[in-house]
Structure formats: C-alpha cells, structure tokens
C-alpha positions as CSV (number, residue, x, y, z in Angstrom):
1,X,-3.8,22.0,13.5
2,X,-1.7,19.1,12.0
3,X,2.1,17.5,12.8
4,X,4.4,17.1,10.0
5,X,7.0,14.6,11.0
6,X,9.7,13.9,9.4
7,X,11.3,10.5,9.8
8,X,15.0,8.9,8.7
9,X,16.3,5.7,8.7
10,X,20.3,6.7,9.0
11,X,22.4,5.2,6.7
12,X,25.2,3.1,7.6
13,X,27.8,5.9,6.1
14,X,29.6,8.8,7.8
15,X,28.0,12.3,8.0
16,X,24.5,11.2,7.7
17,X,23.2,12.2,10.6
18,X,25.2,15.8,10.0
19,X,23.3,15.9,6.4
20,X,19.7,15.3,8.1
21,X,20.7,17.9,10.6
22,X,21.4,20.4,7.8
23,X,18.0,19.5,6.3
24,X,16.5,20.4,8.8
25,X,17.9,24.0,9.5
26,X,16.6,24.9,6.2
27,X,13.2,24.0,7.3
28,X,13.6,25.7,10.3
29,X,14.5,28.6,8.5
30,X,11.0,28.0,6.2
31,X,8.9,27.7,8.5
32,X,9.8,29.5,11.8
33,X,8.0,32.3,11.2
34,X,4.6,30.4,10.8
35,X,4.3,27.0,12.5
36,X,5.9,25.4,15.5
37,X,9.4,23.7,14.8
38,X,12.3,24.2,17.4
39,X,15.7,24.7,16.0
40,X,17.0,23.2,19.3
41,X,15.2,19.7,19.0
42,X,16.2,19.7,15.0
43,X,20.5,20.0,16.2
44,X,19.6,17.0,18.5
45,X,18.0,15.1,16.2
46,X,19.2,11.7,14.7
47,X,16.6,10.2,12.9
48,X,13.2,12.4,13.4
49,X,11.7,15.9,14.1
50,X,8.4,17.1,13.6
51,X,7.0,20.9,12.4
52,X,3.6,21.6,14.6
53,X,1.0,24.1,14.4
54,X,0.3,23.5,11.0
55,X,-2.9,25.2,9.5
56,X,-5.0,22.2,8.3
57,X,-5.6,23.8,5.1
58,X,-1.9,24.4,5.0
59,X,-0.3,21.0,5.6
60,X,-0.6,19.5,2.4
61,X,1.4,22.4,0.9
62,X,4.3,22.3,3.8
63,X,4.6,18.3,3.7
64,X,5.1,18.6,-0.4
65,X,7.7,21.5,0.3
66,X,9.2,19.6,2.3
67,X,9.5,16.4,0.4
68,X,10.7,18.8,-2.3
69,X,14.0,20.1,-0.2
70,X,14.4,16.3,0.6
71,X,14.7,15.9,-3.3
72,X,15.7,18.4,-5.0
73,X,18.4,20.4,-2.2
74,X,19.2,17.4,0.0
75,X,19.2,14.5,-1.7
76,X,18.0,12.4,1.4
77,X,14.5,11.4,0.1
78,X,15.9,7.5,0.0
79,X,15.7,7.8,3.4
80,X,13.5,9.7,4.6
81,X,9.7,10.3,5.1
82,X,7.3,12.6,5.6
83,X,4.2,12.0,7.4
84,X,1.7,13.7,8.7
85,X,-0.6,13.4,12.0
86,X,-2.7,15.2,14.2
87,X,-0.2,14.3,17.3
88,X,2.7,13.2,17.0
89,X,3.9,11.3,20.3
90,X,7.7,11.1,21.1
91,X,9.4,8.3,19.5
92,X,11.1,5.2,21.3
93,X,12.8,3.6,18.9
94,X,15.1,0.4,18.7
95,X,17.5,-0.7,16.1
96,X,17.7,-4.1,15.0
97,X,20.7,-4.9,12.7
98,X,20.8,-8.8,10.9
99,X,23.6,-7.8,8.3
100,X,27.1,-6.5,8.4
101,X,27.5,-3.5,8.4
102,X,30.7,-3.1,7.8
103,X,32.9,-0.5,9.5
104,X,29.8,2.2,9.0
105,X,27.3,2.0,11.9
106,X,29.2,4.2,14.5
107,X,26.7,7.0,14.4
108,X,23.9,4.5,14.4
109,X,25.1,2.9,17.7
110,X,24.7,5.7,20.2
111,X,21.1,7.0,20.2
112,X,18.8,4.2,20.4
113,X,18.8,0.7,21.9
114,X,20.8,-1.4,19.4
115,X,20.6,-5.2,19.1
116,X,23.2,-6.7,16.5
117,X,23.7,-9.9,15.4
118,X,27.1,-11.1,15.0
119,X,27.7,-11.5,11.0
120,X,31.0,-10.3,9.4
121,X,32.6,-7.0,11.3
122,X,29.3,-6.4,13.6
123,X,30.8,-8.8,16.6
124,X,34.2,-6.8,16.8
125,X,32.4,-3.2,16.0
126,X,30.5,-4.0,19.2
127,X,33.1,-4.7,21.5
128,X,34.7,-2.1,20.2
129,X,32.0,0.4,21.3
130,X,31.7,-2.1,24.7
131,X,35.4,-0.7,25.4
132,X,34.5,2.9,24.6
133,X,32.0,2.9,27.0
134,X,29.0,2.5,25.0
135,X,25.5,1.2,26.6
136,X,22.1,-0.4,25.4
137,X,23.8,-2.6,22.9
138,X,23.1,-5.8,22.4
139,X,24.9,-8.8,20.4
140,X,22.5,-11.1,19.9
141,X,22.5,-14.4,17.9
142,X,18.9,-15.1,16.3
143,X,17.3,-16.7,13.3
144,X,16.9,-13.4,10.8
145,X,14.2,-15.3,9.2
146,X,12.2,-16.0,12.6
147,X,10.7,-12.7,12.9
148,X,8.3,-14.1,15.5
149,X,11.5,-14.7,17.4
150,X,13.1,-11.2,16.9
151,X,10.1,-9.0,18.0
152,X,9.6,-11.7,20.6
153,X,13.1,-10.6,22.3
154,X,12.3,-7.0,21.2
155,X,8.7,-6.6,23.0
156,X,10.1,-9.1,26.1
157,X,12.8,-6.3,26.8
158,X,11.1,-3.0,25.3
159,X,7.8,-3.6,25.1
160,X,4.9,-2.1,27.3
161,X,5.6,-4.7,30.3
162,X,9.5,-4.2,30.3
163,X,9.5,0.0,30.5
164,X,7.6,3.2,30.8
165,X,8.4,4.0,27.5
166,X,8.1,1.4,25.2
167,X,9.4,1.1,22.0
168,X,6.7,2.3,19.1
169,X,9.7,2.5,16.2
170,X,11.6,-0.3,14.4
171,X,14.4,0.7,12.6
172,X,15.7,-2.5,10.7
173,X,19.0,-2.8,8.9
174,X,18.8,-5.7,6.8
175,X,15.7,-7.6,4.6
176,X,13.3,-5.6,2.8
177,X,9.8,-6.3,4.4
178,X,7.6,-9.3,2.7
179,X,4.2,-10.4,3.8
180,X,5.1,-12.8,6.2
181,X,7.8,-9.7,8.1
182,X,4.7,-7.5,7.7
183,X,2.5,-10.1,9.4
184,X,5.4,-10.8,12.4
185,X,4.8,-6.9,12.6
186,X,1.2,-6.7,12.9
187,X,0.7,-9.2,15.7
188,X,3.0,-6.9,17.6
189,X,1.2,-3.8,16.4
190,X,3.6,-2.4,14.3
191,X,0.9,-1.0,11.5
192,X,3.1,1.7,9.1
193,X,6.1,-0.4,7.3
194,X,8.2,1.9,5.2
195,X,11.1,0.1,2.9
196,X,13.9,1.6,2.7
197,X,17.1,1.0,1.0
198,X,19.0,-0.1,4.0
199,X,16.3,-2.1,5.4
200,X,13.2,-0.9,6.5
201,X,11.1,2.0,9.4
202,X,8.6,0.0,11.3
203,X,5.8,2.0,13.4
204,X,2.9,1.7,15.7
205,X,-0.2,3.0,14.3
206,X,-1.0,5.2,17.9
C-alpha cells in the first residue's frame, strides 16, 4: 500500500486555505469508499493531507486524478503537489518569509512557526498579530542571501536538538531556489525542493 500526499505552499491571498479545503472534500468524496482519507484531518488542514491505503497498482491512477482536479476543477496546481510515498510521517513545518508580503499573510501566520524579516509591511503585520495574541512568530533581521545563516537559526531553534518534533518542511516566501539555496539545503538535509510561484516547499527526504 502507498501514501498520496498532497502538499501546498498557501498563497499570500485571502481564502486560500478555504479553496485547498474545498479541494480536498472532493477527494474525499472520490475516494472514501476505497482508500484511507479522513474528512476530519482534510477540514483541519492548511497546507497538506495525505490519501492512504492506496493499492500499489492503483496509485499511479489516483495521484494523476488527483493532479487532474488540482487542474482542471481547482485551479490550485501552482501551488500544490502531489507526491507519493510508502509512509508519509506527520509534517513539522516552519515558514520563513524574506519579502513583503504585503497585507496578505494573515492565514499564513497561525499554523506553523513563522520567522519574518522585517521588509515593507511585514514589521507592523507582526506586531499586529503580537497584539492579537498570536504565538511562534518571529521577526528576525538576517542576510536573505546567507542561507547558511538562515537554516543556521532555523535548525538551532527547530531542529532535532531544540524539540521532539523537529521541523522536516520549509515553506519559503521569497527567492526561487538556485544551486547554491539547494546546497544551504542539503547540508541540512532538506533533499526534495519544489519552486513554487511564491517561493519555494523544502523537505527532508525521511
């Protein structure tokens, strides 16, 4: 049996996460009746879900259906993936933003640890959220270009010494990925690099 996960990187726009959401219900609805996908953990989910029990003869079919809906009925295929494993551990993701974002990352702010740098709107955004009561964000003033630096801070307070669960998923607001990004990532063990167009998904290979 195989794992088709399905994997976003939210854009920085209103309703996004509402639009994945409703993707996923209609794959629910596809495929309730003969794999293992949980309508419950699809109306919690932000950026991810996965559809288990998948006959290994079978998965290649599902994963193009479901890239299909992503085209064709959603319209979210710029922005999301669909991968397919044979486990499919939880994520443990953090954000790193190194643009302004504007006015837009509200619903980006409130599910995984967020570290921001300053630029434009991003400083006043955060202690914005800082007054609302948000947690786990940081404001952070780094080099964008020393990606050394950045996954330096990220492993030193997520990694595998800092918490039980550390973090196995970049998602990166900002620069697409070039060789010398890719290489920062690989020293750190961050293997699968998908571009996207508000950035790019980093993840660990295991």
């Amino acid at each position: 049996m195989k794992t088709v996960r399905i994997i976003g990187q939210p854009k920085p726009e209103f309703g996004w996460v509402h639009r994945f959401r409703n993707f996923g219900e209609d794959v629910w609805v596809r495929y309730r009746g003969t794999c293992d996908v949980s309508i419950e953990e699809i109306d919690a989910s932000f950026d991810a879900f996965d559809v288990r029990g998948v006959a290994d003869d079978k998965v290649a079919i599902v994963a193009a259906e479901i890239e299909d809906l992503l085209r064709d009925v959603h319209h979210l295929d710029d922005a999301v993936v669909v991968r397919v494993s044979d486990t499919a551990p939880p994520d443990h993701a953090v954000v790193i933003v190194l643009e302004d974002l504007g006015e837009d990352f509200g619903e980006i702010a409130w599910k995984h640890p967020l570290w921001v740098t300053p630029g434009g709107r991003n400083r006043a955004l955060v202690e914005e959220m800082w007054a609302g009561g948000a947690k786990g964000i940081t404001l952070w003033s780094s080099d964008v270009h020393d990606w050394y630096g950045i996954l330096r801070d990220i492993d030193m307070h997520h990694g595998a010494d800092a918490t039980d669960e550390p973090v196995n998923k970049l998602l990166v607001y900002g620069p697409q990925p070039t060789p010398e990004i890719e290489r920062a990532l690989n020293e750190y063990d961050f293997r699968v690099v998908i571009p996207t167009p508000c950035g790019f998904i980093a993840m660990k290979s295991s």
